[in-house]
TORDO-447389 format. One record per residue: residue number from 1; residue in three letters; chain; x, y, z of N, C-alpha, C in turn. Coordinates in steps of 0.1 Angstrom, whole numbers, always signed. Example, Ala and Ser with C-alpha at 12.3 -4.5 7.8 and 13.67 -1.06 7.14 Angstrom:
<r 1, 'ALA', 'A', <+132, -57, +78>, <+123, -45, +78>, <+132, -33, +78>>
<r 2, 'SER', 'A', <+128, -22, +71>, <+137, -11, +71>, <+129, +0, +79>>
This chain:
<r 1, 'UNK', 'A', <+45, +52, +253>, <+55, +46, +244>, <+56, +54, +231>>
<r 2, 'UNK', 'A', <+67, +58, +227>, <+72, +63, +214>, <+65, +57, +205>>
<r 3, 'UNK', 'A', <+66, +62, +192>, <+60, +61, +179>, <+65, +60, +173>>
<r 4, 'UNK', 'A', <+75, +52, +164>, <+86, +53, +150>, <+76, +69, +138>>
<r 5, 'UNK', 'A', <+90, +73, +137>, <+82, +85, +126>, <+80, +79, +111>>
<r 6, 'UNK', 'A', <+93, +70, +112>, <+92, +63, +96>, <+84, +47, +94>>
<r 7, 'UNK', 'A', <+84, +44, +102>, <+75, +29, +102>, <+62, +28, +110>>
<r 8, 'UNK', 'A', <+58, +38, +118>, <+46, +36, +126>, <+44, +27, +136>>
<r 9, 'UNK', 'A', <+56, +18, +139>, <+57, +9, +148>, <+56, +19, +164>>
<r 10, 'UNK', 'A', <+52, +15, +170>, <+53, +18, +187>, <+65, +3, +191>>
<r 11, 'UNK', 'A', <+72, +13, +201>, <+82, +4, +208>, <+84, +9, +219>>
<r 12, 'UNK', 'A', <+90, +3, +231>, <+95, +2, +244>, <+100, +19, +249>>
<r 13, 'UNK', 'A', <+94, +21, +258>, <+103, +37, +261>, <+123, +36, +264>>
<r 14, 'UNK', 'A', <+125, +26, +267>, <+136, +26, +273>, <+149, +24, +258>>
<r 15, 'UNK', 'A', <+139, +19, +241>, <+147, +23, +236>, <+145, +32, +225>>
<r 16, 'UNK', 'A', <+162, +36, +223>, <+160, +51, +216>, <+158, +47, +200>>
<r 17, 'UNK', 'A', <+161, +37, +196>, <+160, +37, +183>, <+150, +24, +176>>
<r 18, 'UNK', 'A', <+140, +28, +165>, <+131, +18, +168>, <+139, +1, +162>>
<r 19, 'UNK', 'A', <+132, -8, +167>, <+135, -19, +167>, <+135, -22, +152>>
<r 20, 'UNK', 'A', <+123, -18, +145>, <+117, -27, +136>, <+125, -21, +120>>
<r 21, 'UNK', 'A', <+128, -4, +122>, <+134, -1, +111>, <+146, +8, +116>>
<r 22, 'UNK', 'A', <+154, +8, +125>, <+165, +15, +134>, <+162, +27, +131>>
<r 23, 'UNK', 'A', <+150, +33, +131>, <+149, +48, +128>, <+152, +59, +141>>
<r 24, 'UNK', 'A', <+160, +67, +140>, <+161, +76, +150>, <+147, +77, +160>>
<r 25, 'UNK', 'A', <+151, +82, +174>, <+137, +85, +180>, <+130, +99, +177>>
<r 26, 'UNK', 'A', <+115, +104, +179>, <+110, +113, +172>, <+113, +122, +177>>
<r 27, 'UNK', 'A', <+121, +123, +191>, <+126, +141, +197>, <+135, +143, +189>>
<r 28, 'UNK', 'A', <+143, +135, +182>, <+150, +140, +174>, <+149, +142, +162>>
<r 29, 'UNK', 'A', <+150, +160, +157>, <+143, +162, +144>, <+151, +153, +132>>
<r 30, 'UNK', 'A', <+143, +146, +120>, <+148, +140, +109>, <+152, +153, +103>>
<r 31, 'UNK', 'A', <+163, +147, +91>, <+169, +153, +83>, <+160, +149, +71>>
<r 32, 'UNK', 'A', <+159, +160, +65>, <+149, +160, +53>, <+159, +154, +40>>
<r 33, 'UNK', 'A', <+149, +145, +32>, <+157, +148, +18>, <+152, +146, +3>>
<r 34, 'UNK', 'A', <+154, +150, -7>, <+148, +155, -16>, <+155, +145, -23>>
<r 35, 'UNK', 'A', <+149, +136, -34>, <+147, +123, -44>, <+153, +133, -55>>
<r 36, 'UNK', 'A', <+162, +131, -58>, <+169, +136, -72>, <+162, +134, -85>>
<r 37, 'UNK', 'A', <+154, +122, -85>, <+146, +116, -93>, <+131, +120, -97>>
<r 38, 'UNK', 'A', <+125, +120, -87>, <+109, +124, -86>, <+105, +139, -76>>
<r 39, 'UNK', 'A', <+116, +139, -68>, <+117, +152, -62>, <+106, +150, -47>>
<r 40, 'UNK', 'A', <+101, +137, -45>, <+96, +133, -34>, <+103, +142, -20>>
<r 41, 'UNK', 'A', <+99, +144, -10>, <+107, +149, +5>, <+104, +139, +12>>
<r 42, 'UNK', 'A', <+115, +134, +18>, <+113, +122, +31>, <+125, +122, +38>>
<r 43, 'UNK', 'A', <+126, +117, +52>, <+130, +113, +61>, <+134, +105, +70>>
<r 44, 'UNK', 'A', <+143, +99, +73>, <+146, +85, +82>, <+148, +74, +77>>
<r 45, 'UNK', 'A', <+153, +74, +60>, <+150, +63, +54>, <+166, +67, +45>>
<r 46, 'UNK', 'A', <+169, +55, +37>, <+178, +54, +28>, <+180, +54, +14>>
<r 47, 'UNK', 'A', <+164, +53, +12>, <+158, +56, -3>, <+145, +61, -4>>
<r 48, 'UNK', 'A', <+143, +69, -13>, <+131, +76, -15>, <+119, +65, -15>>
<r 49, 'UNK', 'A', <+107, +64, -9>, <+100, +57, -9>, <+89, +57, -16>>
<r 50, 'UNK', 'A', <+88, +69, -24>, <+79, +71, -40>, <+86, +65, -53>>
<r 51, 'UNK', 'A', <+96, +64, -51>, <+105, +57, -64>, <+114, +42, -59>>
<r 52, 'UNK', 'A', <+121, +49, -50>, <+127, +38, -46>, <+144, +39, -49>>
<r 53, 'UNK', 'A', <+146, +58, -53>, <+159, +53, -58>, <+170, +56, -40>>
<r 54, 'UNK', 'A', <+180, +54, -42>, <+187, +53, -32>, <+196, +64, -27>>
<r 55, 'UNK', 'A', <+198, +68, -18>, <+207, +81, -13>, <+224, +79, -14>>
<r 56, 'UNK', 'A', <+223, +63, -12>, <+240, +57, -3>, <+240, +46, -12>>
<r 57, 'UNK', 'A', <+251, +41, -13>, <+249, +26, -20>, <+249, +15, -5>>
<r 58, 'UNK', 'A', <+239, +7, -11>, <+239, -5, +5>, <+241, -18, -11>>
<r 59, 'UNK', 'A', <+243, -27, -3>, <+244, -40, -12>, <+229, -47, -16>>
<r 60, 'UNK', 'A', <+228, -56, -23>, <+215, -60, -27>, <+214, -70, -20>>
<r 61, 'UNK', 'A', <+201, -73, -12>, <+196, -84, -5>, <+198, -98, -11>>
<r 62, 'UNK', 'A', <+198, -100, -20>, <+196, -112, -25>, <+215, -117, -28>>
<r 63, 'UNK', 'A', <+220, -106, -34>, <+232, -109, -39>, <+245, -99, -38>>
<r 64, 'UNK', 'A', <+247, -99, -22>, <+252, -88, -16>, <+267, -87, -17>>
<r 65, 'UNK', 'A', <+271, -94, -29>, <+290, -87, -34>, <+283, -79, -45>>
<r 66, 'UNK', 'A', <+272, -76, -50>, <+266, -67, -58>, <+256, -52, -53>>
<r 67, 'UNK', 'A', <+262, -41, -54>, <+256, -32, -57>, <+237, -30, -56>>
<r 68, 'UNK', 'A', <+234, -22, -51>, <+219, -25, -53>, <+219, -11, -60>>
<r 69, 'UNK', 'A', <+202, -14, -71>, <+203, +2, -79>, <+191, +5, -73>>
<r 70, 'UNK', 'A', <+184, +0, -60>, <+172, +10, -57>, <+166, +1, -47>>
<r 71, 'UNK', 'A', <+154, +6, -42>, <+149, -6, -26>, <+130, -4, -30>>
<r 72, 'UNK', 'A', <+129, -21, -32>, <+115, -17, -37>, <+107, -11, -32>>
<r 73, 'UNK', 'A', <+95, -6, -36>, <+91, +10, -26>, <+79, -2, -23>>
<r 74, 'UNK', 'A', <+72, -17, -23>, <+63, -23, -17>, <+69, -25, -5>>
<r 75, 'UNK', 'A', <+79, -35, -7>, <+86, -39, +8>, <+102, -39, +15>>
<r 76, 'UNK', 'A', <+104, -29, +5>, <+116, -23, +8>, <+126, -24, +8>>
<r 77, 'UNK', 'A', <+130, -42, +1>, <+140, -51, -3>, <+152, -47, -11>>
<r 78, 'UNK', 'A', <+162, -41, -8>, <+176, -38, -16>, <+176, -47, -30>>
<r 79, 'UNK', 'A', <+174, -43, -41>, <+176, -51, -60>, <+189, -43, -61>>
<r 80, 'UNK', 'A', <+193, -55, -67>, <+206, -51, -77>, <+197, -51, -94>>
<r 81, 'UNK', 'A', <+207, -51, -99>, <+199, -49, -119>, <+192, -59, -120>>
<r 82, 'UNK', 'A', <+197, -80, -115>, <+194, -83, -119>, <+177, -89, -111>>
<r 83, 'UNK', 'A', <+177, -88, -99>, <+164, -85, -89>, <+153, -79, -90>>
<r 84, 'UNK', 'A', <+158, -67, -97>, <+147, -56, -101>, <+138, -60, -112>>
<r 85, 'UNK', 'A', <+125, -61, -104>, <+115, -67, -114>, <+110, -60, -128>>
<r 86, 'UNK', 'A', <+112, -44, -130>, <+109, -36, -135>, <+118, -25, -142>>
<r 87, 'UNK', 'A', <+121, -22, -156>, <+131, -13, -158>, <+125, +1, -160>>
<r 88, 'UNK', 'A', <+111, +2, -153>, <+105, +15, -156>, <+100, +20, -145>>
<r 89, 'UNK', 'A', <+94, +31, -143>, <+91, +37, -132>, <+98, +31, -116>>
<r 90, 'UNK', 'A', <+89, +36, -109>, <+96, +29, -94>, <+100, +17, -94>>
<r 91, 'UNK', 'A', <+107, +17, -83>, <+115, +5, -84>, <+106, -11, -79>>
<r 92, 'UNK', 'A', <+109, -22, -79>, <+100, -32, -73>, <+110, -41, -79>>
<r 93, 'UNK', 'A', <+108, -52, -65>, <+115, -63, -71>, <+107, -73, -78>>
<r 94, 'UNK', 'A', <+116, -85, -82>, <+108, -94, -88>, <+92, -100, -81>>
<r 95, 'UNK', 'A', <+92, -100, -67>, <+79, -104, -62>, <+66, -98, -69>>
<r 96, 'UNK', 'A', <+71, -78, -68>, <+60, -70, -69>, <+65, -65, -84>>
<r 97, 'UNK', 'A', <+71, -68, -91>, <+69, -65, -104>, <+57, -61, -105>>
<r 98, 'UNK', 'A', <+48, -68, -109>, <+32, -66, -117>, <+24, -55, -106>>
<r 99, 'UNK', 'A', <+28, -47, -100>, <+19, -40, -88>, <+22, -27, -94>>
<r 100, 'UNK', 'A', <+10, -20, -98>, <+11, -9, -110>, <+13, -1, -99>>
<r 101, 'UNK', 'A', <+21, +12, -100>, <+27, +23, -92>, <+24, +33, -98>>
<r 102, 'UNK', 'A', <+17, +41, -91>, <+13, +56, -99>, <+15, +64, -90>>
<r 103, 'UNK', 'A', <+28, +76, -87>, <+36, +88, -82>, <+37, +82, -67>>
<r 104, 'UNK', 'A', <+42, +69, -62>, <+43, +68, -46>, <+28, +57, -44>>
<r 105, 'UNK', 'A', <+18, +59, -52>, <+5, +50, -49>, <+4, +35, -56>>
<r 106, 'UNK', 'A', <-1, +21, -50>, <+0, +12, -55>, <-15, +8, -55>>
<r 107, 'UNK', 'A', <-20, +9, -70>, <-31, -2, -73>, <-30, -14, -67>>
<r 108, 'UNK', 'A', <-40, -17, -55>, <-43, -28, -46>, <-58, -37, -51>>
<r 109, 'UNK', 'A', <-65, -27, -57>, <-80, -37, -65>, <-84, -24, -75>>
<r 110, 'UNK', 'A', <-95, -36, -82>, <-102, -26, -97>, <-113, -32, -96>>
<r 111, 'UNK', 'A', <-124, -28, -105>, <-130, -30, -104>, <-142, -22, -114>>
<r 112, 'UNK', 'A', <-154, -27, -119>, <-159, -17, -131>, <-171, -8, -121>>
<r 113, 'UNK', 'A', <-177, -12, -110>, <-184, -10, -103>, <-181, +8, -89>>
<r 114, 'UNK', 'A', <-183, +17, -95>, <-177, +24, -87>, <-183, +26, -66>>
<r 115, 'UNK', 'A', <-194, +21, -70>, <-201, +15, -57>, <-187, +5, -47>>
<r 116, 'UNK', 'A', <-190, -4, -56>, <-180, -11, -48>, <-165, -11, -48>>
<r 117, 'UNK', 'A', <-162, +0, -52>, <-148, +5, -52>, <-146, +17, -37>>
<r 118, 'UNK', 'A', <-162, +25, -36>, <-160, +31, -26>, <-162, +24, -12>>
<r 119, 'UNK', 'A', <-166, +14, -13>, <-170, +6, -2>, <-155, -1, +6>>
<r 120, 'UNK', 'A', <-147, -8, -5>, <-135, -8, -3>, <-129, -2, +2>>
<r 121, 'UNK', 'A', <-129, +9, -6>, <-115, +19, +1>, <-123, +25, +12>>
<r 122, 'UNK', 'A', <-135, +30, +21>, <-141, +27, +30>, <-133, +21, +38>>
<r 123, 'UNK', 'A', <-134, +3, +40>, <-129, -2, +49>, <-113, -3, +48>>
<r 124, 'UNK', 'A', <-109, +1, +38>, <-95, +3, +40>, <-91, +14, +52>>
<r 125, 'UNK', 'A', <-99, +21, +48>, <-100, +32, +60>, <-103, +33, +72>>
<r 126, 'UNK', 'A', <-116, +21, +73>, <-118, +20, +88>, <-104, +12, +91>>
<r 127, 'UNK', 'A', <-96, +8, +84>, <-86, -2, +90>, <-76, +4, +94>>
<r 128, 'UNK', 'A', <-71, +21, +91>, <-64, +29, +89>, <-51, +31, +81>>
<r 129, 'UNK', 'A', <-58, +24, +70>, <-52, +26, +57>, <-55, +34, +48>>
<r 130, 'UNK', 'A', <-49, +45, +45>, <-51, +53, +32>, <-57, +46, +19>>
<r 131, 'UNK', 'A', <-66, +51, +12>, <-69, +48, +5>, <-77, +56, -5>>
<r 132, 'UNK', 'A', <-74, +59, -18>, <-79, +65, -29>, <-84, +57, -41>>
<r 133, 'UNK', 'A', <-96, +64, -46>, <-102, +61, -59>, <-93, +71, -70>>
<r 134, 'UNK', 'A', <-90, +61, -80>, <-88, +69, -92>, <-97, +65, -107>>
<r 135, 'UNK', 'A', <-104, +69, -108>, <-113, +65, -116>, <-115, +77, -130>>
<r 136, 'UNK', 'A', <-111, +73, -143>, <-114, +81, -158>, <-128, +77, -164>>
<r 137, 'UNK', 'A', <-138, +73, -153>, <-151, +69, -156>, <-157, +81, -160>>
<r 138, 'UNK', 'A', <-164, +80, -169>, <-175, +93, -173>, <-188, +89, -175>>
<r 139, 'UNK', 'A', <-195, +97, -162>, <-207, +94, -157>, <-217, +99, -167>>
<r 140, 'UNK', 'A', <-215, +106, -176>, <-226, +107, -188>, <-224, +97, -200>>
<r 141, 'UNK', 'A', <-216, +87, -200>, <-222, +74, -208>, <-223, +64, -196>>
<r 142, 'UNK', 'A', <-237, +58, -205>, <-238, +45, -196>, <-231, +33, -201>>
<r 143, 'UNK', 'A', <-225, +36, -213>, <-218, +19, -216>, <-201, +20, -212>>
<r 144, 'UNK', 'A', <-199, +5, -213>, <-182, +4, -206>, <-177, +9, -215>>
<r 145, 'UNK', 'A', <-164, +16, -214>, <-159, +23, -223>, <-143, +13, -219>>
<r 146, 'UNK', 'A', <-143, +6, -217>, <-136, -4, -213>, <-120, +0, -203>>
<r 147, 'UNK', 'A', <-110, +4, -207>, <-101, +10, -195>, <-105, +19, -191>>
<r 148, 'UNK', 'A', <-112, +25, -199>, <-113, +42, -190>, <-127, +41, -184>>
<r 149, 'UNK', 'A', <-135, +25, -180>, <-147, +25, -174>, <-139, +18, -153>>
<r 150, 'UNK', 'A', <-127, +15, -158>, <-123, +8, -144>, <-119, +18, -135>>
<r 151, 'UNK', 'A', <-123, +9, -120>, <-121, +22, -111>, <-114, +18, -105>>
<r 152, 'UNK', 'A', <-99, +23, -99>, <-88, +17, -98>, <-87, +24, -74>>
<r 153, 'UNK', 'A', <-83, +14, -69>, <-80, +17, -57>, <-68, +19, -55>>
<r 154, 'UNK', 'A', <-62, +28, -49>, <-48, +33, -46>, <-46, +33, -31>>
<r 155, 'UNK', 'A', <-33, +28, -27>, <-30, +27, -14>, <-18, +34, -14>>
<r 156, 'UNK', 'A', <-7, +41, -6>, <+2, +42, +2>, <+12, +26, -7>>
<r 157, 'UNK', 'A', <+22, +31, -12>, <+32, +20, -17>, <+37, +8, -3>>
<r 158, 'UNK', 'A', <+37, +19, +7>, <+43, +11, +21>, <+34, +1, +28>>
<r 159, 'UNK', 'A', <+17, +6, +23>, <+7, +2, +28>, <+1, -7, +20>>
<r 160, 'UNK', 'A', <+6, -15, +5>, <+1, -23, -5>, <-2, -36, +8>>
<r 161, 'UNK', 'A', <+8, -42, +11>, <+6, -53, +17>, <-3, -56, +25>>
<r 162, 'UNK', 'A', <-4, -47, +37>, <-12, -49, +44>, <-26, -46, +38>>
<r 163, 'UNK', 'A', <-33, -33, +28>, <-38, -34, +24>, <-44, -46, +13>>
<r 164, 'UNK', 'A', <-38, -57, +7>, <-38, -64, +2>, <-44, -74, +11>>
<r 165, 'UNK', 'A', <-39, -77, +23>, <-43, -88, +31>, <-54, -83, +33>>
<r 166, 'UNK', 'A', <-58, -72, +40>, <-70, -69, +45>, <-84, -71, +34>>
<r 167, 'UNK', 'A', <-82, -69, +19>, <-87, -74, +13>, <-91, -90, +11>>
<r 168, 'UNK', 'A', <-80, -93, +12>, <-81, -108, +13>, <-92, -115, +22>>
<r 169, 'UNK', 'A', <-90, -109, +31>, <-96, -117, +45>, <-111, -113, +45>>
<r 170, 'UNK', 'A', <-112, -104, +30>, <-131, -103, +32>, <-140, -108, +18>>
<r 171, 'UNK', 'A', <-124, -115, +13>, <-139, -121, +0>, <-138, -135, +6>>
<r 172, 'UNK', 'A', <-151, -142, -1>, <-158, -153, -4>, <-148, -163, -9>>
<r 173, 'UNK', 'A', <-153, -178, -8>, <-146, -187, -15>, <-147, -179, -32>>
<r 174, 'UNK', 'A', <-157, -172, -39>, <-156, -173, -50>, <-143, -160, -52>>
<r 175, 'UNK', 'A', <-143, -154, -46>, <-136, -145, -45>, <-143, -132, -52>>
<r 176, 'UNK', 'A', <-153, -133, -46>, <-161, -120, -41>, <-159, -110, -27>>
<r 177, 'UNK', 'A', <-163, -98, -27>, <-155, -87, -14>, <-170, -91, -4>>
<r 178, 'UNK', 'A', <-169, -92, +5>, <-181, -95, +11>, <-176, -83, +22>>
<r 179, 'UNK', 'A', <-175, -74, +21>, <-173, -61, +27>, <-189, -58, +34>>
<r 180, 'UNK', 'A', <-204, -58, +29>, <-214, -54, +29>, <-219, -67, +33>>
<r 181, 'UNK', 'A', <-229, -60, +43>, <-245, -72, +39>, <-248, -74, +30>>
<r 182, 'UNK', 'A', <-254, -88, +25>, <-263, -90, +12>, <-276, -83, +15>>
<r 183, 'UNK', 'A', <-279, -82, +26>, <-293, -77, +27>, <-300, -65, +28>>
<r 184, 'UNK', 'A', <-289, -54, +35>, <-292, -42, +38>, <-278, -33, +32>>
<r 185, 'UNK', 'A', <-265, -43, +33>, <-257, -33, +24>, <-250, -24, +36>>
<r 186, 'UNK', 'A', <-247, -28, +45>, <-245, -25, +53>, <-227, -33, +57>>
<r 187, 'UNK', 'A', <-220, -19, +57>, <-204, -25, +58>, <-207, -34, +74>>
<r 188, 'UNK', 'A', <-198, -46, +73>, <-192, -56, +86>, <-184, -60, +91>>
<r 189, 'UNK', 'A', <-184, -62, +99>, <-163, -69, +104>, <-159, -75, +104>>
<r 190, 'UNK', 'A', <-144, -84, +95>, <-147, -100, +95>, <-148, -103, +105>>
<r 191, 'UNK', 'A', <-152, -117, +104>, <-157, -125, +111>, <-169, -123, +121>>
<r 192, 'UNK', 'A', <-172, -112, +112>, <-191, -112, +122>, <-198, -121, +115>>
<r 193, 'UNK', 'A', <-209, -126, +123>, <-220, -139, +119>, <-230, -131, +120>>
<r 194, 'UNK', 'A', <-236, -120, +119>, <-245, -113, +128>, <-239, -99, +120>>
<r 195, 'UNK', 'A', <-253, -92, +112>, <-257, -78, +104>, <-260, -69, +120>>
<r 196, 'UNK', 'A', <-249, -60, +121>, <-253, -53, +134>, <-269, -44, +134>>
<r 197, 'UNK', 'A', <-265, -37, +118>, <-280, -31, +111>, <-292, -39, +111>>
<r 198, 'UNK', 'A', <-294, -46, +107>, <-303, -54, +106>, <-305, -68, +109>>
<r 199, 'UNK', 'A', <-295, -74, +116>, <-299, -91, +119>, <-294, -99, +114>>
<r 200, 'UNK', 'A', <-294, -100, +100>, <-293, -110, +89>, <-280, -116, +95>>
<r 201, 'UNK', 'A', <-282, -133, +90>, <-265, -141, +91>, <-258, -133, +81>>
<r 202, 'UNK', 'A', <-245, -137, +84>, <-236, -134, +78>, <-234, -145, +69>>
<r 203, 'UNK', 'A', <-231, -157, +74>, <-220, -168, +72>, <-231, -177, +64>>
């Protein structure tokens, strides 16, 4: 079965264009293109998906006798001016306004603890989600230096959501990451009841 080149979706061999985002099929080479804006290179799409600005004019999802000025780079939603959650950097609609964007990457968790920032982005990975630490932490003081003590996880703009859920689905009622054993520290998979390392319940 085919592979979408721009969505990663798998679909049916019998069709040529994928279902989920009508992207050409992959024997046929994409046309490259270059973000006027950020100078990003991408393919099979209609808007740059590090910024979000647009190649063509399409209409805006919400209010489509209007113009859209860009497609949010989380979920890819056509904003007109007044949709657009943000009048700075990449584009986001009003849902993902607050979802900080750094060159194409979306802060998905923080945290002051750099342990548990690698543990995260860890299982972001076993989940096959990209994922990066950006951290201005300086390991030769030991006190919080307060923003520049936070360790920031970065995902793929395309991959916030899912990355976001997958977080979701591993903290606690307190809303703690329960990514690890309590006991040995040992990463787990939701919904195991059972430390494959060592034994211990889970639950």
């Amino acid at each position: 079965m085919p592979r979408c080149p721009t969505c990663d979706s798998v679909y049916a061999d019998d069709l040529r264009d994928c279902p989920d985002c009508a992207a050409a099929a992959a024997d046929e080479p994409a046309e490259v293109h270059r973000c006027p804006v950020c100078g990003e290179e991408y393919s099979g799409a209609d808007a740059c998906p590090a910024c979000g600005t647009l190649r063509e004019e399409v209409p805006c999802d919400v209010h489509p006798d209007r113009a859209a000025v860009g497609r949010c780079v989380v979920c890819g939603r056509a904003v007109c001016e007044e949709c657009r959650g943000s009048d700075r950097g990449a584009i986001r609609c009003l849902d993902h306004a607050s979802v900080k964007v750094i060159e194409g990457w979306a802060q998905v968790y923080s945290t002051t603890n750099e342990f548990e920032g690698q543990l995260v982005r860890e299982n972001l990975r076993a989940e096959g989600i990209d994922a990066q630490i950006y951290s201005q932490r300086d390991r030769a003081f030991s006190l919080d230096l307060g923003e520049l003590s936070i360790v920031r996880l970065l995902v793929p703009v395309w991959e916030y959501e899912r990355a976001l859920q997958t977080i979701r689905e591993r903290m606690d009622r307190e809303g703690e990451g329960s990514f690890a054993c309590p006991a040995c520290g040992e990463a787990f998979d939701p919904g195991a009841r059972e430390c494959t390392a060592c034994g211990a319940a889970l639950v």
